[in-house]
BALOBA-1460 file (C-alpha; in Angstrom, 3 decimals):
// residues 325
<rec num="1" residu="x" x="-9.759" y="52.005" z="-82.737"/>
<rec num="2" residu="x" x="-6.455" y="54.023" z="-82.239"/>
<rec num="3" residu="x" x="-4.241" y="53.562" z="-84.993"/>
<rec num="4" residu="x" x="-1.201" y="54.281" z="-82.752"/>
<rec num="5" residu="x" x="-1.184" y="51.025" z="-81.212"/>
<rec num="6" residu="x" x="-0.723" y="49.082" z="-84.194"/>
<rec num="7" residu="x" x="2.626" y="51.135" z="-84.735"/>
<rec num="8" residu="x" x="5.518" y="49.692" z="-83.274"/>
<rec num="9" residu="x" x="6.960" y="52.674" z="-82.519"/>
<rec num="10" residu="x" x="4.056" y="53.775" z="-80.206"/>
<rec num="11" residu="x" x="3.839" y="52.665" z="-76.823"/>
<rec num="12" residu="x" x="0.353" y="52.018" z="-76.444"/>
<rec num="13" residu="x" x="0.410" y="52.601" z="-72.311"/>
<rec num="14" residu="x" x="1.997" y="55.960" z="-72.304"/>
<rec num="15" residu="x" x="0.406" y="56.608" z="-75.597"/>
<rec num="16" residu="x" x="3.954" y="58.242" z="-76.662"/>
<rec num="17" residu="x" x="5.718" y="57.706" z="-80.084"/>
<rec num="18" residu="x" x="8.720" y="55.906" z="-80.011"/>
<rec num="19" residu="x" x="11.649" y="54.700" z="-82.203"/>
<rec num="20" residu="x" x="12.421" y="51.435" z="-82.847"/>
<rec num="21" residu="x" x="16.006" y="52.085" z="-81.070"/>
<rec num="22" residu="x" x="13.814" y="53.716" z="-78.191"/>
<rec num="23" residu="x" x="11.661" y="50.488" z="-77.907"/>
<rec num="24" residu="x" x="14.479" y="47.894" z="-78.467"/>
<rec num="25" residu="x" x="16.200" y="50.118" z="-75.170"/>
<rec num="26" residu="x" x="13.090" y="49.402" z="-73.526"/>
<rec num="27" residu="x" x="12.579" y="46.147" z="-74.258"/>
<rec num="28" residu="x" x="16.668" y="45.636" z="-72.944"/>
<rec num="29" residu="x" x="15.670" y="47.574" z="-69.749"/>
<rec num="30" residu="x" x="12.720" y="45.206" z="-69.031"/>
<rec num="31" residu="x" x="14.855" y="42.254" z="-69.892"/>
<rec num="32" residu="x" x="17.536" y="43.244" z="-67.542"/>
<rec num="33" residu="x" x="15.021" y="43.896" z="-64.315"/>
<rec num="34" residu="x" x="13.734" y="40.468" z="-64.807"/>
<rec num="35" residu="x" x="17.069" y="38.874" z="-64.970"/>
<rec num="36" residu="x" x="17.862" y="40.717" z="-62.502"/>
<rec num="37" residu="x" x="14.546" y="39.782" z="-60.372"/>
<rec num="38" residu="x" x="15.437" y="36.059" z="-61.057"/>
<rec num="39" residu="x" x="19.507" y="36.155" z="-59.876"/>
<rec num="40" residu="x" x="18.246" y="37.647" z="-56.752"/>
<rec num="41" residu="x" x="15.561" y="35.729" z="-56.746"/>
<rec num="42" residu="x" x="18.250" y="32.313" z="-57.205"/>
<rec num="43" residu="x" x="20.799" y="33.935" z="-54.460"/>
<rec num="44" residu="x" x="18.206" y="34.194" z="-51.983"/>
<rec num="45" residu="x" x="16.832" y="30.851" z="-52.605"/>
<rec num="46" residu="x" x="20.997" y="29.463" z="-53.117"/>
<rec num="47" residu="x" x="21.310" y="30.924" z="-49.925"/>
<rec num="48" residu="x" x="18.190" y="29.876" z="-48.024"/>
<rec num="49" residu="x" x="19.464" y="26.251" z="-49.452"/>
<rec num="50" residu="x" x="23.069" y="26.637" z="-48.025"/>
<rec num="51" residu="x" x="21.742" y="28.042" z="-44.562"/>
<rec num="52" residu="x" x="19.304" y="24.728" z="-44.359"/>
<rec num="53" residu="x" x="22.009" y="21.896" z="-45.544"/>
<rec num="54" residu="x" x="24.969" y="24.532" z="-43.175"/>
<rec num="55" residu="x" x="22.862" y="24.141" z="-40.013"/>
<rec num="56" residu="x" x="21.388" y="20.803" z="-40.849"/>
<rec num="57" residu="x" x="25.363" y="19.510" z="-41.433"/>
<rec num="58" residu="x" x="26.146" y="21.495" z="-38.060"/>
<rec num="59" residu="x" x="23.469" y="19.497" z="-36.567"/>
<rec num="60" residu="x" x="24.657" y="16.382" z="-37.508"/>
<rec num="61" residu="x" x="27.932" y="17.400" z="-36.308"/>
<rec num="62" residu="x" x="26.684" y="18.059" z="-33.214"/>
<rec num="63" residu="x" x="24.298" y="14.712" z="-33.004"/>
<rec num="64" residu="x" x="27.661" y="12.502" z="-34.006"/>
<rec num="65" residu="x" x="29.755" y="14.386" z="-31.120"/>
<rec num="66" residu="x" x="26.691" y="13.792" z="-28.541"/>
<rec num="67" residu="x" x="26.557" y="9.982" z="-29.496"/>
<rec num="68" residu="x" x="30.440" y="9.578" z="-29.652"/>
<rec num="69" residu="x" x="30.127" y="11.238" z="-25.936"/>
<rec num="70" residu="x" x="27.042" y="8.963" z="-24.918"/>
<rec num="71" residu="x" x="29.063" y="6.002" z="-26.637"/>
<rec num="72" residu="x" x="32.102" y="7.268" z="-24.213"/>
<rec num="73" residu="x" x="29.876" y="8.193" z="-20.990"/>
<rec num="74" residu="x" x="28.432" y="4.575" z="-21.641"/>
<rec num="75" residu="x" x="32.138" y="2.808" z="-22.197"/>
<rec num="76" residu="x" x="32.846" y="5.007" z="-18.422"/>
<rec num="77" residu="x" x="29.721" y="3.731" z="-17.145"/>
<rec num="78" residu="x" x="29.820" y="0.244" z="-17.894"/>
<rec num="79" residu="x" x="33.607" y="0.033" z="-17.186"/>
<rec num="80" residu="x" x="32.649" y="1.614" z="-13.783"/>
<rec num="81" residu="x" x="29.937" y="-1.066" z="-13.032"/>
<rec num="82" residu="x" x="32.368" y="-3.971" z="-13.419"/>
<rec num="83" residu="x" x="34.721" y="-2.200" z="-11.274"/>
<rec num="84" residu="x" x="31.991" y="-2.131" z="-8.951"/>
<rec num="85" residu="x" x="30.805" y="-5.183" z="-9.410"/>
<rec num="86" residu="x" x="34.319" y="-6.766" z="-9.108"/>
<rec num="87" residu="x" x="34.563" y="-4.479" z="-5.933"/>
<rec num="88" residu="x" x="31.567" y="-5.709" z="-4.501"/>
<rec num="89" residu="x" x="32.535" y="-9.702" z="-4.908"/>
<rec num="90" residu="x" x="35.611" y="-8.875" z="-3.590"/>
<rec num="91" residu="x" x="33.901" y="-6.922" z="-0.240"/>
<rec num="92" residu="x" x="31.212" y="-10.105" z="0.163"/>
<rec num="93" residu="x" x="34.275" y="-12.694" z="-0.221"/>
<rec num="94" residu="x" x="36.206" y="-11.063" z="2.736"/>
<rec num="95" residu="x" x="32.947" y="-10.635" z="4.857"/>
<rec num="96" residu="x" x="31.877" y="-13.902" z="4.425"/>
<rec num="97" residu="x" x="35.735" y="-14.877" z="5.368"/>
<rec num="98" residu="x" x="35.703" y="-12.845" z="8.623"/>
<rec num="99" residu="x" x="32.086" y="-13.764" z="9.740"/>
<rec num="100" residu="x" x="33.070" y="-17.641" z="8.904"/>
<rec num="101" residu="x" x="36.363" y="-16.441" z="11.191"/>
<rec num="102" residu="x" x="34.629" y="-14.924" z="13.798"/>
<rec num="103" residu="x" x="31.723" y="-18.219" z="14.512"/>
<rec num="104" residu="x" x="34.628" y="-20.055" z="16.310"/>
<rec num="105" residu="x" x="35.990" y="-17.504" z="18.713"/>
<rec num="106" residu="x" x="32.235" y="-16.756" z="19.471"/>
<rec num="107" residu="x" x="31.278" y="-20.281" z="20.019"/>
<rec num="108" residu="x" x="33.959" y="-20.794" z="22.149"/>
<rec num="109" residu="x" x="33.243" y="-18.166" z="24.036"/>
<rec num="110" residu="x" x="29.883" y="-19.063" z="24.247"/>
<rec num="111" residu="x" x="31.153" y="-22.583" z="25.031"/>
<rec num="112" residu="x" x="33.032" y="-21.681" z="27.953"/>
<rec num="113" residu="x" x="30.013" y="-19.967" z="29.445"/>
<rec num="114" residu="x" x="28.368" y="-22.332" z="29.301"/>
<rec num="115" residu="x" x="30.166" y="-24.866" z="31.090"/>
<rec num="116" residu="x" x="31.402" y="-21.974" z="33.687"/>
<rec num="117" residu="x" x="27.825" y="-21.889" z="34.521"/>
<rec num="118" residu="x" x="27.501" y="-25.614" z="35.518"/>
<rec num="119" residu="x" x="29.475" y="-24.614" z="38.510"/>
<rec num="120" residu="x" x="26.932" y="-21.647" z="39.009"/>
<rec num="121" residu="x" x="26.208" y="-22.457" z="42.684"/>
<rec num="122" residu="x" x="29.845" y="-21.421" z="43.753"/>
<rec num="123" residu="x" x="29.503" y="-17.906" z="41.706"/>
<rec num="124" residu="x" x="28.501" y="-15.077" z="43.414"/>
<rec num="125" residu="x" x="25.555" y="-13.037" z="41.986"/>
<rec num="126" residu="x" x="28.096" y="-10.441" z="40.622"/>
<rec num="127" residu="x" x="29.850" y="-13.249" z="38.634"/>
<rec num="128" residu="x" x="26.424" y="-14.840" z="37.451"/>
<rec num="129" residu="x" x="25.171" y="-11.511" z="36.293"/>
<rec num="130" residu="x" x="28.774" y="-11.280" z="34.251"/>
<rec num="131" residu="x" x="28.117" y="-14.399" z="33.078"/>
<rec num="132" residu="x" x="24.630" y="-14.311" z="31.732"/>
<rec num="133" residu="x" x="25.484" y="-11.491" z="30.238"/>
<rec num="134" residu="x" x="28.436" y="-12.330" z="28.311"/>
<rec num="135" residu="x" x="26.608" y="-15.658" z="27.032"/>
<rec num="136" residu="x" x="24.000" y="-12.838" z="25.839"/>
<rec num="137" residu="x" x="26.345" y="-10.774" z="23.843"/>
<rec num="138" residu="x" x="28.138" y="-14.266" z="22.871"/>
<rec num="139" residu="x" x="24.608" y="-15.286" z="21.544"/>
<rec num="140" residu="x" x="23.598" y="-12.295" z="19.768"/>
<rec num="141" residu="x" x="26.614" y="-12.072" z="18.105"/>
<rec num="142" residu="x" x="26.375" y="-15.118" z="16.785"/>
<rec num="143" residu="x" x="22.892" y="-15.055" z="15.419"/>
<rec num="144" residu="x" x="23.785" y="-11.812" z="13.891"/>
<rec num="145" residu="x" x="26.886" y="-12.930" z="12.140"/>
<rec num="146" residu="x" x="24.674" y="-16.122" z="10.794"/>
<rec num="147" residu="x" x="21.785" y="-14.184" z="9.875"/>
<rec num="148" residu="x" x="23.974" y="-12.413" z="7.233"/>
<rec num="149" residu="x" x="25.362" y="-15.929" z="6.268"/>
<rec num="150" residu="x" x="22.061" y="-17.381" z="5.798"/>
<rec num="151" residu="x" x="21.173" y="-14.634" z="3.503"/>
<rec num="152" residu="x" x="24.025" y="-14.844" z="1.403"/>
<rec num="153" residu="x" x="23.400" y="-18.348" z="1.133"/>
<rec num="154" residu="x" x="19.553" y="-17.910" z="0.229"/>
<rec num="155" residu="x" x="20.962" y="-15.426" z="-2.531"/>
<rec num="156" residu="x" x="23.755" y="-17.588" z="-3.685"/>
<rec num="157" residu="x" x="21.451" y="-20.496" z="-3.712"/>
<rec num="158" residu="x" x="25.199" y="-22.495" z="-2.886"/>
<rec num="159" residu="x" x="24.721" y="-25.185" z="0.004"/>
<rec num="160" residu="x" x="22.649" y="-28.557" z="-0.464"/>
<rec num="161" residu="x" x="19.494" y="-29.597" z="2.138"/>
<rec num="162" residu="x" x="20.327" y="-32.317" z="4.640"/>
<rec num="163" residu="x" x="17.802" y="-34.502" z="5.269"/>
<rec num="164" residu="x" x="17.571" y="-36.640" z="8.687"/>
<rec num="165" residu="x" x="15.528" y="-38.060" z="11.794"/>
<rec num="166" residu="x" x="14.901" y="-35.034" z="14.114"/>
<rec num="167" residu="x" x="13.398" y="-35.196" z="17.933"/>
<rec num="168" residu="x" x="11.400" y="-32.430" z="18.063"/>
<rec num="169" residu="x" x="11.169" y="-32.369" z="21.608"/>
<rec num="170" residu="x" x="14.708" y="-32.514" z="22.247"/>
<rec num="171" residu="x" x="15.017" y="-29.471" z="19.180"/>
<rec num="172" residu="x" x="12.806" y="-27.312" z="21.032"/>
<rec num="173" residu="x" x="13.999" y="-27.693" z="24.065"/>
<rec num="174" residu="x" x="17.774" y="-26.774" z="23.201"/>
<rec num="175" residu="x" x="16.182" y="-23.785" z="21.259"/>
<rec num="176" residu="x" x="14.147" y="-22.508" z="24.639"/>
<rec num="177" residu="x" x="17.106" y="-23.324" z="26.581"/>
<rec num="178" residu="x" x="19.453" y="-20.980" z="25.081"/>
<rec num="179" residu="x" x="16.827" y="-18.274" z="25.235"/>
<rec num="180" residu="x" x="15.885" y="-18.754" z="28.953"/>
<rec num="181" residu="x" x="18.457" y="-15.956" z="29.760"/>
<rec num="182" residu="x" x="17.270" y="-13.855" z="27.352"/>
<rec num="183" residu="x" x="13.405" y="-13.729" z="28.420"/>
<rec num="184" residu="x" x="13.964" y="-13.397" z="32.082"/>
<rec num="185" residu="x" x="16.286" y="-10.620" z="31.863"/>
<rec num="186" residu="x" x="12.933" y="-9.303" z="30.465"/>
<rec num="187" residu="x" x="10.053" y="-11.197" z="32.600"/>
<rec num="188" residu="x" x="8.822" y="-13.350" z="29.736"/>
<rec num="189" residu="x" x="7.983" y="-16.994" z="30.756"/>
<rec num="190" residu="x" x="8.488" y="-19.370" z="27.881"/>
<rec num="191" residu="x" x="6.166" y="-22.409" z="27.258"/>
<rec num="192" residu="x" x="6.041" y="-25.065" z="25.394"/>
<rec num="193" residu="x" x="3.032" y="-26.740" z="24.214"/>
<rec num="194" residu="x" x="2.955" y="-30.445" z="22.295"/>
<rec num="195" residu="x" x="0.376" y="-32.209" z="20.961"/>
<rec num="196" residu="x" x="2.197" y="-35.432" z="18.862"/>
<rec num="197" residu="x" x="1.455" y="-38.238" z="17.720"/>
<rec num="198" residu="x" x="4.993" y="-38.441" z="16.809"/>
<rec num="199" residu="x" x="8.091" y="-36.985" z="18.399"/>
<rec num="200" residu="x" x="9.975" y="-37.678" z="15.589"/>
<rec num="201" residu="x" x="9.960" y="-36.386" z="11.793"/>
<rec num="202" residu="x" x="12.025" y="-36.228" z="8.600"/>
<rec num="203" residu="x" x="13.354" y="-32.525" z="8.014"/>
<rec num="204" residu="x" x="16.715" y="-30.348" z="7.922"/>
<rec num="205" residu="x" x="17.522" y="-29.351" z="11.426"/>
<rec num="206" residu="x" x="19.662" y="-26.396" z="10.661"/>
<rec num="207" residu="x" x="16.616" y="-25.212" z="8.657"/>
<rec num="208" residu="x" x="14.461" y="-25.974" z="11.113"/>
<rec num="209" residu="x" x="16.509" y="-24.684" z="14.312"/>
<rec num="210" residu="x" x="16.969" y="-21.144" z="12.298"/>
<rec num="211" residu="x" x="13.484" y="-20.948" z="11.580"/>
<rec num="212" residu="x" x="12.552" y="-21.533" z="14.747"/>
<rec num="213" residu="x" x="15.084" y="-18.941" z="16.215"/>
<rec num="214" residu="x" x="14.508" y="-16.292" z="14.586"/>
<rec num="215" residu="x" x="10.545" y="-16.687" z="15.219"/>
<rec num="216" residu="x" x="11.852" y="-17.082" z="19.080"/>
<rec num="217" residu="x" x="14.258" y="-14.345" z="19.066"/>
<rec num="218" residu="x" x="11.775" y="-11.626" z="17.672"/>
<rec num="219" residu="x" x="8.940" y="-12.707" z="20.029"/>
<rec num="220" residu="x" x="10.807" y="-11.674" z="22.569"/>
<rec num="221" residu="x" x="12.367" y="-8.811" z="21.305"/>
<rec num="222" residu="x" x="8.904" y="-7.392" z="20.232"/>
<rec num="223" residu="x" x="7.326" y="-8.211" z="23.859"/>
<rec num="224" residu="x" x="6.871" y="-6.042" z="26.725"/>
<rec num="225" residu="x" x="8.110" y="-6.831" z="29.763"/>
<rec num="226" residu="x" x="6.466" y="-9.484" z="32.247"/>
<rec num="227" residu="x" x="4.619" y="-11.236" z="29.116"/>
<rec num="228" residu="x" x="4.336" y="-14.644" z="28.055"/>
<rec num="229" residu="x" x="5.620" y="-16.011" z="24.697"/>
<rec num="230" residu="x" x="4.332" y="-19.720" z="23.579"/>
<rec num="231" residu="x" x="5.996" y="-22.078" z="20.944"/>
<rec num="232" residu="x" x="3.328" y="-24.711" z="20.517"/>
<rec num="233" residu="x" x="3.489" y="-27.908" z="18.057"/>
<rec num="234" residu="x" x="1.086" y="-29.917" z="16.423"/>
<rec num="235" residu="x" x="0.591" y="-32.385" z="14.200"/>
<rec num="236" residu="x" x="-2.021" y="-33.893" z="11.582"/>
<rec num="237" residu="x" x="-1.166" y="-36.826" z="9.074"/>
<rec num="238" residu="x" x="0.988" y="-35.426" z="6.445"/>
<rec num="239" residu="x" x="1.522" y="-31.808" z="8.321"/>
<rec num="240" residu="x" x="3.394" y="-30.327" z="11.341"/>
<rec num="241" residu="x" x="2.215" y="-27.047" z="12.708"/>
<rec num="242" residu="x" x="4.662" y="-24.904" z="14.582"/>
<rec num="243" residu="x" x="3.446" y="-21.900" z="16.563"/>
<rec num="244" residu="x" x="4.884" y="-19.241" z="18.079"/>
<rec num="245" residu="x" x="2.754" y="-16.542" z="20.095"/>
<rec num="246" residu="x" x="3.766" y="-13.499" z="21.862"/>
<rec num="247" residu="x" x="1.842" y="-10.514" z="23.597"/>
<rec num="248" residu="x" x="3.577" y="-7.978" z="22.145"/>
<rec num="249" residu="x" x="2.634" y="-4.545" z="20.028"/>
<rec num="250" residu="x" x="1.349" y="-6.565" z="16.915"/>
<rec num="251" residu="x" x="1.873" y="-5.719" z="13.388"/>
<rec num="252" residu="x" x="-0.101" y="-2.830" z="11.348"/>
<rec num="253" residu="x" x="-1.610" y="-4.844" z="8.813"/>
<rec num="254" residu="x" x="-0.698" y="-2.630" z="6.452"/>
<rec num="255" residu="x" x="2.737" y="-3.695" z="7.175"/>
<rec num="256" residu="x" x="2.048" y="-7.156" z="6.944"/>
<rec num="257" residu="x" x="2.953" y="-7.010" z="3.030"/>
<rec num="258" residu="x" x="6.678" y="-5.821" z="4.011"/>
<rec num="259" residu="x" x="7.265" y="-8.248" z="6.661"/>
<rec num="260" residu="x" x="9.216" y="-11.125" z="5.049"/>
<rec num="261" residu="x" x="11.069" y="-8.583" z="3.131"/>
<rec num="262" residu="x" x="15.066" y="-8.043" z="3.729"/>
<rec num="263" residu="x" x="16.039" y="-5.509" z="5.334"/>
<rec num="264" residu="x" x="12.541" y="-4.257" z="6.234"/>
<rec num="265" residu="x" x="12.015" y="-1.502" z="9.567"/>
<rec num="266" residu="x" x="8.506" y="-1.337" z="10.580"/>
<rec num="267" residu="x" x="7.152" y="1.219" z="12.716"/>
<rec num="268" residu="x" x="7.152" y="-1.816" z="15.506"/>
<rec num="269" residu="x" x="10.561" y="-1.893" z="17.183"/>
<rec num="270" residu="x" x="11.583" y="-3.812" z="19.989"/>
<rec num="271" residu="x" x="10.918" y="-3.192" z="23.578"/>
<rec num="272" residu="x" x="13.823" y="-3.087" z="25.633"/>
<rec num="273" residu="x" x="16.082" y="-1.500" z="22.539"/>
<rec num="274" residu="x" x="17.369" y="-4.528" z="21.161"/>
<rec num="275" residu="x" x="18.893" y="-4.795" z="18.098"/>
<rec num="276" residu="x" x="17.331" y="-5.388" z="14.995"/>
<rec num="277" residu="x" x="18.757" y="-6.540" z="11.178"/>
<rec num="278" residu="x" x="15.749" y="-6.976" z="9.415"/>
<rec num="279" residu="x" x="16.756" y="-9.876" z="7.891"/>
<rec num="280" residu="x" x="15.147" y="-12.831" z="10.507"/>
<rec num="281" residu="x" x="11.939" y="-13.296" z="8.978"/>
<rec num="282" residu="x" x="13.428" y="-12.835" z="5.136"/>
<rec num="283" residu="x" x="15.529" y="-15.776" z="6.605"/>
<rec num="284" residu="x" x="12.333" y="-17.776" z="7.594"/>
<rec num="285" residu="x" x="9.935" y="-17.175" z="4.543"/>
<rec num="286" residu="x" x="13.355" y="-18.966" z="2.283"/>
<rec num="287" residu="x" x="14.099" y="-21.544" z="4.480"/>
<rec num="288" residu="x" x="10.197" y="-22.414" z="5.104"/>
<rec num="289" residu="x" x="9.936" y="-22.338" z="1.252"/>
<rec num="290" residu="x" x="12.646" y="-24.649" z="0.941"/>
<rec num="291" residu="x" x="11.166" y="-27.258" z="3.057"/>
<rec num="292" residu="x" x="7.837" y="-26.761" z="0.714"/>
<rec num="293" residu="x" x="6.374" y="-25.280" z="3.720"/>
<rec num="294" residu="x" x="4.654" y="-22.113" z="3.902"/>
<rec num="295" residu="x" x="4.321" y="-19.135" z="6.880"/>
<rec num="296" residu="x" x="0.643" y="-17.599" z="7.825"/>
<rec num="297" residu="x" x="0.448" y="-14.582" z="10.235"/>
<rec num="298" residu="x" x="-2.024" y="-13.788" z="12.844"/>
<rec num="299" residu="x" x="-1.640" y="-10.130" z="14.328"/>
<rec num="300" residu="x" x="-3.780" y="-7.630" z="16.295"/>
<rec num="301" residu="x" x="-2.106" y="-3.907" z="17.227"/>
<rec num="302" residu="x" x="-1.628" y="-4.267" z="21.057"/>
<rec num="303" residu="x" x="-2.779" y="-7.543" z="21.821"/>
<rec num="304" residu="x" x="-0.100" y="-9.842" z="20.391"/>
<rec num="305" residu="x" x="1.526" y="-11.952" z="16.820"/>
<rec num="306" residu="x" x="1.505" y="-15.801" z="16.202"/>
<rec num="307" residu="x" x="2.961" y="-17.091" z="13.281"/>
<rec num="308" residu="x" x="2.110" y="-20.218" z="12.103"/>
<rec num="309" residu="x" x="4.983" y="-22.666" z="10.382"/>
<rec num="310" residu="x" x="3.569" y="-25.744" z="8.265"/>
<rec num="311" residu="x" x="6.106" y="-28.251" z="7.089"/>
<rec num="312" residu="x" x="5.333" y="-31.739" z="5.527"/>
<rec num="313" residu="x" x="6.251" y="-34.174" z="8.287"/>
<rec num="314" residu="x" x="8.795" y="-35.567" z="5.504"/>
<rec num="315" residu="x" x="10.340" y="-33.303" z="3.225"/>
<rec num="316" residu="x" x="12.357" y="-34.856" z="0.228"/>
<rec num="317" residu="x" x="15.401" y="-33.348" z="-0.964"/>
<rec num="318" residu="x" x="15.315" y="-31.553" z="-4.165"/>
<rec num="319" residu="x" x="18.517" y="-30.783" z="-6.547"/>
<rec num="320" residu="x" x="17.488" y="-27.007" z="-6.488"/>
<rec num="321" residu="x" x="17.118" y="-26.463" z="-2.843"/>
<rec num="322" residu="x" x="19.826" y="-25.013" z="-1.000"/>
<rec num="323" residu="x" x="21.097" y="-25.181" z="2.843"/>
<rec num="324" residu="x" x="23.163" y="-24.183" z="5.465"/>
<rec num="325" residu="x" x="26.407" y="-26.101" z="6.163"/>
């Protein structure tokens, strides 16, 4: 064993005699690296720390300013809407005020047509064509401006069903009457087909006079020229059936899904570039469901569309349903 280890004054790694002074120094110098070693050690770390809670404080900074923007972009937003919204009533409030407005000038118009033509034999055929066509433009005019009236109504769910005696015979024949003009302009005949046991049945007539309009109107509209369109009626017990057949273009059935929606253009359009809403058979599907009816479709790509109508002979009046004054 070397005996120099066991001396304090040797340093047993370098195997060189020391002092005690020399080895206290040492001892001093070793003590001071490792203090040394640890400060650093404890500035880096202090400073790792201040870095993480700095950028996680600058973070949350940033978070509070992006929500107090949100929260204002959302106060903008919403404040915007109900401008909108308020915007919007107002807009609807003075439609519906002009198109209420603008019925009575057009069924006066239409009026006056009408009665000029019961002095038709003393027109000449310049005058007659004038005529028909200002009871035309009278007419579509009219059905337009109601259209959007129904539809507001539908949506506003405002106006109570009226529930009386209709003659179905005398219905449809005011209905074809006012569209004779119409389909000879184009060379569509009109028929009517009844098979009653009973003239007569319990419904809403405005209900049932739009429905049967707008199924009408667009048979026409969707027909080529020199075709036939057919509004045939008949009845079982409990049920009426109302049809109305054209020989038009038909309906893609892949389209079928849209058709009672508002507003919906299907690659069918009408024939002679009449005009079209997209809001008649909406119109129908509401007013059909009202009367606790219900709408079937029969349609083949150039051959021709019937749609079926099947009311209860009576319909009773329910608090929720709404009509058309």
């Amino acid at each position: 064993m070397d005996k120099r280890s066991d001396y304090p004054g040797i340093n047993p790694l370098l195997g060189l005699h020391q002092g005690p002074r020399a080895y206290s120094a040492q001892l001093i110098e070793v003590d001071t690296t490792v203090w040394l070693v640890l400060l650093i050690s404890s500035l880096g770390f202090s400073l790792g720390l201040y870095l993480l809670f700095r950028n996680e404080r600058y973070a949350n900074l940033r978070l509070r300013d992006q929500n107090q923007a949100r929260s204002i972009q959302n106060q903008e937003i919403n404040a915007q809407k109900m401008a909108l919204e308020a915007l919007n009533e107002e807009k609807e409030n003075v439609m519906r005020s002009v198109a209420h407005d603008l019925k009575a000038p057009l069924n006066r118009i239409f009026g006056l047509a009408n009665v000029i033509s019961l002095d038709e034999e003393n027109l000449s055929i310049d005058q007659k064509k004038y005529l028909n066509l200002i009871r035309q433009v009278a007419n579509e005019a009219r059905n337009m401006i109601q259209n959007w009236l129904d539809i507001k109504a539908i949506e506003d769910r405002t106006l109570k069903i009226h529930i009386s005696e209709l003659n179905l015979s005398q219905l449809v024949d005011d209905l074809l009457l006012s569209y004779e003009e119409v389909a000879h302009k184009k060379g569509i005949v009109l028929h009517k087909e009844m098979n009653l046991s009973d003239e007569t049945i319990k419904s809403d007539s405005a209900f049932l006079s739009r429905i049967l309009d707008n199924l009408i109107s667009n048979a026409i509209k969707f027909s080529p020229l020199n075709k036939n369109v057919y509004l045939k009626i008949k009845d079982s017990p409990q049920e009426i059936i109302f049809s109305i057949q054209d020989e038009g273009v038909g309906i893609d059935e892949a389209e079928r899904d849209k058709l009672f929606q508002k507003f919906q253009k299907l690659s069918t359009r009408p024939t002679a570039g009449e005009s079209s809403t997209g809001l008649g058979l909406s119109i129908v599907k509401n007013l059909v469901d009202e009367l606790k009816g219900k709408v079937l479709v029969e349609s083949e790509v150039g051959v021709g569309t019937t749609f079926h109508v099947i009311l209860p002979k009576q319909t009773t009046p329910d608090e929720m349903m709404v009509n058309f004054k």
